[in-house]
C-alpha positions in Angstrom: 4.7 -20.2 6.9 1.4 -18.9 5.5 -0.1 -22.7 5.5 1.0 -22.6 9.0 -1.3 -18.9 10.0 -4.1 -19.4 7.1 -6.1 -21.7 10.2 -5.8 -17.9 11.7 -6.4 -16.3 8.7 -9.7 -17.8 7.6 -13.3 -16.6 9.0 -15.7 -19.4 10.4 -18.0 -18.8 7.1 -17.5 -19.9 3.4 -17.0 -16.8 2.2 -14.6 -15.9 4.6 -12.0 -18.6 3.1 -9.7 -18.0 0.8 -11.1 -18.8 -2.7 -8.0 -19.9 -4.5 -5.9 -22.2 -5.1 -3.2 -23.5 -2.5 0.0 -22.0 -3.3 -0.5 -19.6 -5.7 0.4 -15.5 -5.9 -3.6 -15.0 -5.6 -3.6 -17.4 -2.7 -0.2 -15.9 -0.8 -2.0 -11.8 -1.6 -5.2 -13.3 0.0 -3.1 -14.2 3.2 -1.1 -10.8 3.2 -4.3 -8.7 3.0 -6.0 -10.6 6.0 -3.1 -9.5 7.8 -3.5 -6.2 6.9 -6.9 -6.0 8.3 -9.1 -6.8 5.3 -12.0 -8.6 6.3 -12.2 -11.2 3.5 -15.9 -10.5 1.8 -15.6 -10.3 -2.0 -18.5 -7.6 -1.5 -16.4 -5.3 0.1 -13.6 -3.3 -1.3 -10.3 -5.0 -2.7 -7.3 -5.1 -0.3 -4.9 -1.8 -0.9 -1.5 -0.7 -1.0 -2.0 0.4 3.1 -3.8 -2.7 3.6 -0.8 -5.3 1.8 1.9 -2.4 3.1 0.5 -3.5 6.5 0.3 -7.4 5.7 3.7 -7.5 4.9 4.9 -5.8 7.7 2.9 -8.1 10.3 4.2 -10.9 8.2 7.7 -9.9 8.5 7.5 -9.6 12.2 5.9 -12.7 12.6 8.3 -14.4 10.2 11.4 -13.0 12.6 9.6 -14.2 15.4 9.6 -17.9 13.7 13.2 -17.5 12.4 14.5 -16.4 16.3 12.4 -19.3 17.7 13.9 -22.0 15.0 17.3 -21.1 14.7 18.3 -24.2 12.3 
């Protein structure tokens, strides 16, 4: 489901992409904290526990929404 929002996920810049590899922990936290509002720049501050606490939450939601819509 996360190759399926990171189109969403990702800025319109390099640096707003995620910088690592495809299926990985690092990759699946980048995802989590875009949905918790961070922004993406490696100059700003790392993602938080509010800012994952919120990712997973949106990500849950949206992952009921998929699992209501696709009932197989």
């Amino acid at each position: 489901m996360l190759e399926a929002l990171i189109a969403r996920l990702e800025g319109k810049t390099q640096k707003q992409n995620n910088p690592h590899p495809q299926h990985t922990l690092a990759w699946a936290a980048w995802c989590i904290a875009r949905l918790g509002g961070w922004n993406g720049y490696a100059k700003e501050r790392p993602p938080g526990p509010v800012t994952f606490s919120n990712g997973l939450r949106r990500f849950h939601a949206i992952a009921e929404g998929f699992a209501l819509a696709n009932p197989n």
